[in-house]
C-alpha positions as CSV (number, residue, x, y, z in Angstrom):
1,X,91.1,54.1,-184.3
2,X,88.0,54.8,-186.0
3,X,88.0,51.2,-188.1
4,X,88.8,49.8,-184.7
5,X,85.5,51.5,-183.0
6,X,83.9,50.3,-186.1
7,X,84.3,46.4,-186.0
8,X,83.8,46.9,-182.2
9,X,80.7,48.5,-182.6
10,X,79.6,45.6,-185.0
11,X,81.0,43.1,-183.0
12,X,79.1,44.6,-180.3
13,X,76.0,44.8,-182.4
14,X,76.2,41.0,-183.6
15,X,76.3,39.9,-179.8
16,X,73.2,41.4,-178.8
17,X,71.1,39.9,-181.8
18,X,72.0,36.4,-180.8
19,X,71.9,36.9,-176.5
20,X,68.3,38.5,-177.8
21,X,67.4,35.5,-179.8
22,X,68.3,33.2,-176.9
23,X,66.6,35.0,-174.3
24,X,63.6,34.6,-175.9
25,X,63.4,31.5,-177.3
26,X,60.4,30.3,-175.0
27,X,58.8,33.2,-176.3
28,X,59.7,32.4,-179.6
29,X,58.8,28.9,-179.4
30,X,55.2,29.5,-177.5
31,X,54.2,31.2,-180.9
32,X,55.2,28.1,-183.2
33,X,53.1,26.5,-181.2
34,X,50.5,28.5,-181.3
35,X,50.6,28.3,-185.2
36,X,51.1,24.5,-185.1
37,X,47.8,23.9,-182.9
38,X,45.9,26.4,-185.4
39,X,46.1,22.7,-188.1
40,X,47.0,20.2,-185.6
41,X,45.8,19.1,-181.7
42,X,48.7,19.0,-179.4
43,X,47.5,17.4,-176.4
44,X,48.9,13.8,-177.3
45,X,50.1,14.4,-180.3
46,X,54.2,13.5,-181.7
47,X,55.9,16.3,-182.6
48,X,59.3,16.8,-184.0
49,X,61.5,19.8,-183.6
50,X,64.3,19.6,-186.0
51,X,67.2,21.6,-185.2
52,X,65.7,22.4,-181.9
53,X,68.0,25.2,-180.9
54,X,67.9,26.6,-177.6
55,X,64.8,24.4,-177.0
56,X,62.2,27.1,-177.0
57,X,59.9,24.8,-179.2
58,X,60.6,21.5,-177.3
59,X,59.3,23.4,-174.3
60,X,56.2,25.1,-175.6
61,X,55.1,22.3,-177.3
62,X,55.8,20.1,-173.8
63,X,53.7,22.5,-172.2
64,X,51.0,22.1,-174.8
65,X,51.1,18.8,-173.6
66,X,52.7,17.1,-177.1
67,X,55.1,14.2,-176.9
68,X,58.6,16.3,-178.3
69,X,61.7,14.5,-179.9
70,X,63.8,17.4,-179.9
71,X,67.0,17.4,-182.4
72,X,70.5,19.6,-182.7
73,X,74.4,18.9,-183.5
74,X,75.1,19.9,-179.3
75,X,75.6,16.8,-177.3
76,X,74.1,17.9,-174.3
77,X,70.6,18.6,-173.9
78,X,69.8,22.5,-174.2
79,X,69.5,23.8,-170.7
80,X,65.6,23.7,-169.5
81,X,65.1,21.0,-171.6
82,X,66.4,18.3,-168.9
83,X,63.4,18.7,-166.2
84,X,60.7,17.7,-169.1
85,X,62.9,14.4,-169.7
86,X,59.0,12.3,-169.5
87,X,57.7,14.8,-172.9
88,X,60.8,15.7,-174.2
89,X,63.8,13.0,-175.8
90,X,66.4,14.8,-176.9
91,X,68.8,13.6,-180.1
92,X,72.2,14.6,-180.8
93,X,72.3,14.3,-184.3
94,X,72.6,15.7,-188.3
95,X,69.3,16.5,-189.7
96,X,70.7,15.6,-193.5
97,X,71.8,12.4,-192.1
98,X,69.4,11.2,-189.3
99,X,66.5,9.0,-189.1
100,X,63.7,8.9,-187.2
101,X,62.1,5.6,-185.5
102,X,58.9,6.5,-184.7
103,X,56.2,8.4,-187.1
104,X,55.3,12.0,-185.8
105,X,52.1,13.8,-186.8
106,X,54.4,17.2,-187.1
107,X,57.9,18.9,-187.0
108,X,58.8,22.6,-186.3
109,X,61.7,23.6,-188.4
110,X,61.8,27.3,-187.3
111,X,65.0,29.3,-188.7
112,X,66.9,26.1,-189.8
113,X,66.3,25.0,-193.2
114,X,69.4,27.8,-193.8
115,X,71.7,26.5,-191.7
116,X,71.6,23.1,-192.8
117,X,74.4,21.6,-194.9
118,X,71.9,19.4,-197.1
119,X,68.4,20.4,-196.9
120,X,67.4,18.6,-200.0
121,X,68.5,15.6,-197.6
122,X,67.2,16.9,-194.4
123,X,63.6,17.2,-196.2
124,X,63.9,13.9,-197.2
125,X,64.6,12.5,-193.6
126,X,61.8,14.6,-192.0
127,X,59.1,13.8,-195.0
128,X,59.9,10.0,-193.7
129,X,59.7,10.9,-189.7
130,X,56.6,12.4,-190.3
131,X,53.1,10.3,-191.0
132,X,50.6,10.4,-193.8
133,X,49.3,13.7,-194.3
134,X,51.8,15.2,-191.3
135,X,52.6,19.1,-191.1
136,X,55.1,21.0,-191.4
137,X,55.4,24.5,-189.4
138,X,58.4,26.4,-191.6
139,X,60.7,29.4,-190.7
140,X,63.7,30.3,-193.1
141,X,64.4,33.7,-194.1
142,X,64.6,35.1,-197.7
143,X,67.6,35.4,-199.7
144,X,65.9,37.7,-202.0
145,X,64.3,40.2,-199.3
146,X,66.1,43.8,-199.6
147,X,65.5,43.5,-195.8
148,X,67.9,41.2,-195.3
149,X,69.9,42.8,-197.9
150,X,70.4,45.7,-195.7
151,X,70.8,44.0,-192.6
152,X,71.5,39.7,-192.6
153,X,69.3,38.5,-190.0
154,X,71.8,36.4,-188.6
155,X,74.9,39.1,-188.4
156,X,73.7,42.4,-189.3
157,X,75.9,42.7,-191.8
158,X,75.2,44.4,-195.3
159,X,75.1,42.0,-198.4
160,X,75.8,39.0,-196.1
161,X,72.2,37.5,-197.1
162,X,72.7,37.1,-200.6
163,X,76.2,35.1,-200.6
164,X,76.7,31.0,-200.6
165,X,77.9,29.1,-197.4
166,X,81.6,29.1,-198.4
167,X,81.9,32.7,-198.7
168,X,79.9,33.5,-195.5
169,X,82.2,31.4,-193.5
170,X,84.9,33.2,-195.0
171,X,83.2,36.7,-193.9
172,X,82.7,35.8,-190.6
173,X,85.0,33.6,-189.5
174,X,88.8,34.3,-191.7
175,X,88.1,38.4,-191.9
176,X,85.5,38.9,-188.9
177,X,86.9,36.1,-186.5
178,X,83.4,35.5,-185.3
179,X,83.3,32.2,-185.3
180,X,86.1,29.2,-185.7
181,X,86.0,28.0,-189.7
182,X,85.3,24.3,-188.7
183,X,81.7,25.7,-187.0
184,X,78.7,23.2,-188.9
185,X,76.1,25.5,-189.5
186,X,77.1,28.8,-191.2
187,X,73.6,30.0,-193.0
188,X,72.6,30.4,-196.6
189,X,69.7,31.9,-197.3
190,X,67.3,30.5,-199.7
191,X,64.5,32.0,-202.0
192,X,61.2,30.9,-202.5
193,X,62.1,29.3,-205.7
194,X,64.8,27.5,-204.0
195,X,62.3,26.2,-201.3
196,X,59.7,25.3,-203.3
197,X,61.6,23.2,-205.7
198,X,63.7,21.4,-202.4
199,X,59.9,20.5,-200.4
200,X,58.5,19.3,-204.1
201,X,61.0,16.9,-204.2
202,X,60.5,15.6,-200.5
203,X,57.2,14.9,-201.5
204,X,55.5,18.1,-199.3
205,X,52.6,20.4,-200.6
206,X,52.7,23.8,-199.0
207,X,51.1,27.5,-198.5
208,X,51.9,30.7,-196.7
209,X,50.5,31.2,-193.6
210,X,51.5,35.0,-193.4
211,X,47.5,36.2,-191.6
212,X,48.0,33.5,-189.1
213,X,51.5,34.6,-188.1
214,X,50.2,38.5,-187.9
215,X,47.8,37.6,-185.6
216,X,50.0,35.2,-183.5
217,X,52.7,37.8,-183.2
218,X,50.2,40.9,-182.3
219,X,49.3,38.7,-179.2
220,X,53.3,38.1,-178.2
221,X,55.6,40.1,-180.1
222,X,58.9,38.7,-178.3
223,X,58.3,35.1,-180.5
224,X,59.0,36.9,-183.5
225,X,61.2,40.0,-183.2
226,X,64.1,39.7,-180.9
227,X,65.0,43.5,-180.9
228,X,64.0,45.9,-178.5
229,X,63.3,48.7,-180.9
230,X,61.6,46.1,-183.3
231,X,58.9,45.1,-180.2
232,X,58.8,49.1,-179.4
233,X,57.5,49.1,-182.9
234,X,54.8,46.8,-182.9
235,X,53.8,48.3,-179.2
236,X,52.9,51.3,-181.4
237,X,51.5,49.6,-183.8
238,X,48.7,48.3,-181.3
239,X,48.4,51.5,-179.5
240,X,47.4,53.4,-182.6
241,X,44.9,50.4,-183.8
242,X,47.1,50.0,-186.9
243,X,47.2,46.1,-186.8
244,X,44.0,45.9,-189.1
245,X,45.8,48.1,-192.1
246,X,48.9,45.9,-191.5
247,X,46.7,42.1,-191.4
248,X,44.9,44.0,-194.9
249,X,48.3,44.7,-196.9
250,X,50.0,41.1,-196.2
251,X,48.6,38.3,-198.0
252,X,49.2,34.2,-198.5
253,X,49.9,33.9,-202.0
254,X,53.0,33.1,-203.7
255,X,53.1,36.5,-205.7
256,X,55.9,38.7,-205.8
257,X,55.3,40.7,-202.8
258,X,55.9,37.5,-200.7
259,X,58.7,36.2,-203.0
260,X,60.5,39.4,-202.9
261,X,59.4,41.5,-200.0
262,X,58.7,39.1,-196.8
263,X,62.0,39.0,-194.6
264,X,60.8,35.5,-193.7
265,X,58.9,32.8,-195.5
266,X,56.6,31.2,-193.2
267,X,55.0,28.3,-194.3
268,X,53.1,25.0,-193.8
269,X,53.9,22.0,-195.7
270,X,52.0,19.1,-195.7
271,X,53.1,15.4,-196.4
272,X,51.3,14.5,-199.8
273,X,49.3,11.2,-199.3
Protein backbone atom coordinates (compact mmCIF):
# COMPACT_ATOMS: atom_id res chain seq x y z
CA UNK A 1 0.00 0.00 0.00
CA UNK A 2 2.40 2.45 1.04
CA UNK A 3 4.86 1.72 -2.30
CA UNK A 4 1.53 2.05 -4.10
CA UNK A 5 0.76 5.68 -2.56
CA UNK A 6 4.26 6.25 -3.31
CA UNK A 7 4.55 5.88 -7.19
CA UNK A 8 1.07 7.58 -7.21
CA UNK A 9 2.19 10.34 -5.43
CA UNK A 10 5.16 10.69 -7.97
CA UNK A 11 3.11 9.91 -10.74
CA UNK A 12 0.98 12.62 -9.53
CA UNK A 13 3.84 14.88 -8.96
CA UNK A 14 5.40 14.33 -12.62
CA UNK A 15 1.90 15.37 -14.12
CA UNK A 16 1.75 18.64 -12.65
CA UNK A 17 5.44 19.74 -13.70
CA UNK A 18 4.63 19.13 -17.41
CA UNK A 19 0.57 20.57 -17.42
CA UNK A 20 2.62 23.57 -15.48
CA UNK A 21 5.14 23.80 -18.18
CA UNK A 22 2.47 23.78 -20.90
CA UNK A 23 0.34 26.29 -19.32
CA UNK A 24 2.80 28.60 -19.50
CA UNK A 25 4.53 28.33 -22.41
CA UNK A 26 3.45 31.89 -23.77
CA UNK A 27 4.73 33.11 -20.62
CA UNK A 28 7.76 31.22 -21.12
CA UNK A 29 8.22 32.05 -24.58
CA UNK A 30 7.41 36.12 -24.03
CA UNK A 31 10.76 36.01 -21.91
CA UNK A 32 13.00 34.37 -24.78
CA UNK A 33 11.92 36.93 -26.58
CA UNK A 34 12.55 39.46 -24.42
CA UNK A 35 16.28 38.08 -24.18
CA UNK A 36 16.46 37.72 -27.99
CA UNK A 37 15.51 41.44 -28.74
CA UNK A 38 18.15 42.56 -25.85
CA UNK A 39 21.05 41.54 -29.22
CA UNK A 40 18.70 41.44 -32.08
CA UNK A 41 15.56 43.73 -33.54
CA UNK A 42 12.46 41.66 -34.01
CA UNK A 43 10.23 43.71 -35.92
CA UNK A 44 11.08 42.12 -39.46
CA UNK A 45 13.51 39.98 -38.56
CA UNK A 46 13.70 35.72 -39.36
CA UNK A 47 13.65 33.80 -36.53
CA UNK A 48 13.93 30.16 -36.04
CA UNK A 49 12.54 28.21 -33.13
CA UNK A 50 13.98 24.81 -33.18
CA UNK A 51 12.05 22.24 -31.38
CA UNK A 52 9.27 24.78 -30.91
CA UNK A 53 7.32 22.82 -28.32
CA UNK A 54 4.03 23.93 -27.31
CA UNK A 55 4.73 27.10 -29.49
CA UNK A 56 5.10 29.62 -26.69
CA UNK A 57 8.25 31.11 -28.64
CA UNK A 58 6.56 31.02 -32.18
CA UNK A 59 3.95 33.14 -30.59
CA UNK A 60 5.91 35.67 -28.67
CA UNK A 61 8.18 36.23 -31.26
CA UNK A 62 4.94 36.59 -33.88
CA UNK A 63 3.75 39.16 -31.59
CA UNK A 64 7.07 40.88 -31.64
CA UNK A 65 6.36 41.13 -34.99
CA UNK A 66 9.37 38.50 -36.29
CA UNK A 67 8.82 36.33 -39.30
CA UNK A 68 8.80 32.52 -37.19
CA UNK A 69 9.61 29.07 -38.92
CA UNK A 70 8.58 27.08 -36.11
CA UNK A 71 9.94 23.34 -35.89
CA UNK A 72 8.95 19.88 -33.79
CA UNK A 73 8.57 15.98 -34.45
CA UNK A 74 4.30 16.59 -34.07
CA UNK A 75 2.67 16.67 -37.36
CA UNK A 76 0.09 19.05 -36.53
CA UNK A 77 0.72 22.52 -35.77
CA UNK A 78 0.79 23.18 -31.83
CA UNK A 79 -2.60 24.53 -30.97
CA UNK A 80 -2.54 28.57 -31.08
CA UNK A 81 -0.07 28.41 -33.54
CA UNK A 82 -2.73 28.03 -36.56
CA UNK A 83 -4.39 31.67 -36.37
CA UNK A 84 -0.69 33.31 -36.92
CA UNK A 85 -0.45 31.09 -40.26
CA UNK A 86 0.86 34.81 -42.22
CA UNK A 87 4.14 35.05 -39.26
CA UNK A 88 4.35 31.75 -38.34
CA UNK A 89 5.24 28.32 -40.96
CA UNK A 90 5.30 25.51 -39.07
CA UNK A 91 7.71 22.30 -39.95
CA UNK A 92 7.28 18.85 -39.01
CA UNK A 93 10.57 17.60 -38.93
CA UNK A 94 14.03 16.16 -37.03
CA UNK A 95 16.31 18.92 -35.94
CA UNK A 96 19.56 16.34 -36.43
CA UNK A 97 18.34 15.77 -39.85
CA UNK A 98 16.51 18.91 -41.26
CA UNK A 99 17.50 21.67 -43.40
CA UNK A 100 16.57 24.96 -43.67
CA UNK A 101 15.83 26.92 -47.06
CA UNK A 102 15.92 30.22 -46.14
CA UNK A 103 18.86 32.14 -43.94
CA UNK A 104 17.44 33.41 -40.45
CA UNK A 105 19.08 36.17 -38.45
CA UNK A 106 18.29 33.86 -35.15
CA UNK A 107 16.92 30.61 -33.53
CA UNK A 108 15.47 29.96 -30.00
CA UNK A 109 16.52 26.56 -28.84
CA UNK A 110 14.95 26.77 -25.35
CA UNK A 111 15.05 23.36 -23.28
CA UNK A 112 15.89 21.16 -26.39
CA UNK A 113 19.45 20.70 -27.02
CA UNK A 114 18.70 17.57 -24.26
CA UNK A 115 16.21 15.99 -25.92
CA UNK A 116 17.69 15.81 -29.09
CA UNK A 117 19.04 12.44 -30.50
CA UNK A 118 22.11 14.21 -32.27
CA UNK A 119 22.87 17.54 -31.20
CA UNK A 120 26.30 17.59 -32.65
CA UNK A 121 24.06 17.21 -35.90
CA UNK A 122 21.36 19.45 -34.94
CA UNK A 123 24.09 22.31 -34.32
CA UNK A 124 25.37 21.72 -37.49
CA UNK A 125 21.86 22.11 -39.33
CA UNK A 126 20.96 25.27 -37.40
CA UNK A 127 24.70 26.95 -37.74
CA UNK A 128 23.70 26.56 -41.70
CA UNK A 129 19.90 27.93 -41.17
CA UNK A 130 21.18 30.77 -39.55
CA UNK A 131 23.23 33.87 -41.49
CA UNK A 132 26.54 35.40 -40.96
CA UNK A 133 26.99 36.48 -37.58
CA UNK A 134 23.26 35.06 -36.51
CA UNK A 135 22.42 34.39 -32.73
CA UNK A 136 21.62 31.93 -30.82
CA UNK A 137 19.20 32.25 -27.63
CA UNK A 138 20.21 28.77 -25.61
CA UNK A 139 18.23 26.82 -22.79
CA UNK A 140 19.48 23.28 -21.70
CA UNK A 141 19.86 22.33 -18.21
CA UNK A 142 22.98 21.04 -16.42
CA UNK A 143 23.96 17.56 -15.93
CA UNK A 144 26.32 18.51 -13.32
CA UNK A 145 23.91 20.83 -11.15
CA UNK A 146 23.25 19.04 -7.61
CA UNK A 147 19.89 20.77 -8.31
CA UNK A 148 18.93 18.64 -10.75
CA UNK A 149 20.64 15.97 -8.97
CA UNK A 150 18.04 16.14 -6.30
CA UNK A 151 15.23 16.67 -8.42
CA UNK A 152 15.48 16.03 -12.70
CA UNK A 153 13.83 18.89 -14.12
CA UNK A 154 12.03 16.91 -16.46
CA UNK A 155 10.56 14.11 -13.91
CA UNK A 156 11.40 14.99 -10.47
CA UNK A 157 13.05 12.05 -9.92
CA UNK A 158 16.37 11.71 -7.79
CA UNK A 159 19.57 10.84 -9.84
CA UNK A 160 17.59 10.86 -13.10
CA UNK A 161 19.82 13.94 -14.39
CA UNK A 162 23.01 12.42 -14.36
CA UNK A 163 22.23 9.10 -16.43
CA UNK A 164 22.52 8.60 -20.55
CA UNK A 165 19.41 8.40 -22.85
CA UNK A 166 19.26 4.56 -22.80
CA UNK A 167 18.95 4.23 -19.24
CA UNK A 168 16.43 7.16 -18.77
CA UNK A 169 14.15 5.47 -21.19
CA UNK A 170 14.54 2.52 -19.28
CA UNK A 171 13.56 4.51 -15.92
CA UNK A 172 10.72 5.99 -17.15
CA UNK A 173 9.26 4.06 -19.53
CA UNK A 174 10.11 -0.19 -18.69
CA UNK A 175 9.97 0.43 -14.56
CA UNK A 176 7.83 3.79 -14.37
CA UNK A 177 5.52 3.17 -17.50
CA UNK A 178 5.54 6.87 -18.12
CA UNK A 179 5.89 6.95 -21.37
CA UNK A 180 5.85 4.15 -24.34
CA UNK A 181 9.76 3.02 -25.07
CA UNK A 182 9.49 4.05 -28.86
CA UNK A 183 8.81 7.94 -27.57
CA UNK A 184 11.89 10.19 -29.76
CA UNK A 185 12.99 12.54 -27.33
CA UNK A 186 13.84 11.09 -23.82
CA UNK A 187 16.45 13.82 -22.35
CA UNK A 188 20.13 13.71 -21.45
CA UNK A 189 21.42 16.27 -19.77
CA UNK A 190 24.63 17.80 -20.81
CA UNK A 191 27.46 19.79 -18.98
CA UNK A 192 29.03 22.74 -19.95
CA UNK A 193 32.07 20.95 -21.16
CA UNK A 194 29.79 18.90 -23.19
CA UNK A 195 28.17 22.07 -24.75
CA UNK A 196 30.92 23.91 -25.31
CA UNK A 197 32.88 21.35 -27.18
CA UNK A 198 29.34 20.38 -29.42
CA UNK A 199 28.79 24.57 -30.40
CA UNK A 200 32.79 24.78 -31.11
CA UNK A 201 32.40 22.33 -33.58
CA UNK A 202 29.28 23.93 -35.28
CA UNK A 203 31.27 26.83 -35.74
CA UNK A 204 29.32 29.07 -32.77
CA UNK A 205 31.14 31.44 -30.24
CA UNK A 206 29.18 31.92 -27.06
CA UNK A 207 28.80 33.53 -23.47
CA UNK A 208 26.42 33.37 -20.45
CA UNK A 209 23.92 35.69 -20.35
CA UNK A 210 22.88 34.80 -16.61
CA UNK A 211 22.32 39.19 -15.53
CA UNK A 212 20.11 39.39 -18.48
CA UNK A 213 17.96 36.36 -17.63
CA UNK A 214 17.73 37.77 -13.75
CA UNK A 215 16.31 40.74 -14.85
CA UNK A 216 14.02 39.21 -17.56
CA UNK A 217 12.57 36.83 -15.09
CA UNK A 218 12.14 39.45 -12.01
CA UNK A 219 9.74 41.29 -14.52
CA UNK A 220 7.63 37.74 -15.36
CA UNK A 221 8.49 34.99 -13.29
CA UNK A 222 5.97 32.37 -14.95
CA UNK A 223 8.65 32.29 -18.23
CA UNK A 224 11.09 30.70 -16.11
CA UNK A 225 9.71 28.76 -13.13
CA UNK A 226 6.74 26.64 -13.84
CA UNK A 227 5.94 25.84 -10.10
CA UNK A 228 3.74 27.50 -7.97
CA UNK A 229 5.85 27.45 -4.90
CA UNK A 230 8.91 28.38 -7.14
CA UNK A 231 6.94 31.88 -8.36
CA UNK A 232 5.71 32.18 -4.54
CA UNK A 233 9.40 32.40 -4.05
CA UNK A 234 10.55 34.97 -6.22
CA UNK A 235 7.18 37.04 -5.16
CA UNK A 236 9.10 37.21 -1.86
CA UNK A 237 12.09 37.83 -3.25
CA UNK A 238 10.69 41.27 -4.75
CA UNK A 239 8.74 42.11 -1.77
CA UNK A 240 11.67 42.08 0.47
CA UNK A 241 13.92 44.11 -2.22
CA UNK A 242 16.33 41.08 -2.38
CA UNK A 243 16.66 40.95 -6.21
CA UNK A 244 19.74 43.28 -6.08
CA UNK A 245 21.81 40.71 -3.61
CA UNK A 246 20.58 37.88 -5.96
CA UNK A 247 21.65 40.00 -9.62
CA UNK A 248 25.26 40.62 -7.30
CA UNK A 249 25.98 36.83 -6.50
CA UNK A 250 25.25 35.41 -10.18
CA UNK A 251 27.79 36.20 -12.69
CA UNK A 252 28.49 35.43 -16.70
CA UNK A 253 31.69 33.68 -16.60
CA UNK A 254 32.44 30.18 -17.32
CA UNK A 255 33.88 29.54 -13.73
CA UNK A 256 32.84 26.83 -11.63
CA UNK A 257 29.94 28.30 -9.95
CA UNK A 258 28.21 28.39 -13.40
CA UNK A 259 29.67 24.98 -14.51
CA UNK A 260 28.63 23.36 -11.36
CA UNK A 261 25.93 25.35 -9.66
CA UNK A 262 23.44 26.97 -12.32
CA UNK A 263 20.31 24.42 -12.86
CA UNK A 264 20.33 25.90 -16.40
CA UNK A 265 22.96 27.10 -18.79
CA UNK A 266 21.64 29.97 -20.55
CA UNK A 267 23.56 31.13 -23.30
CA UNK A 268 24.01 33.16 -26.54
CA UNK A 269 26.00 31.70 -29.34
CA UNK A 270 26.89 33.50 -32.12
CA UNK A 271 27.70 32.20 -35.77
CA UNK A 272 31.58 32.91 -36.20
CA UNK A 273 32.12 34.97 -39.42
Amino acid sequence: MWRGDLLENTLNSHERLWSNYDRWALERGRLAARLLAEWLPLPGSRILDAGCGSGGASRALAEAGARVTAVDLFPTPPHGLAKMDAQIQYVCADLSAWSCDCPNDGVILWDVLEHVPDPASALVNIRTALKPGGLALIATPNRWSPFNALCDPHYGLPGVSLFNRKAVRRIVSGWLGWHRPDKADFPQLLSLGALENLLRKAGFSWRFINHSLFAAAMDNPAGLWNSPWHLRLFTAIRAHGWENILDKALNDGAGLRNRLLMPTFFILARVET
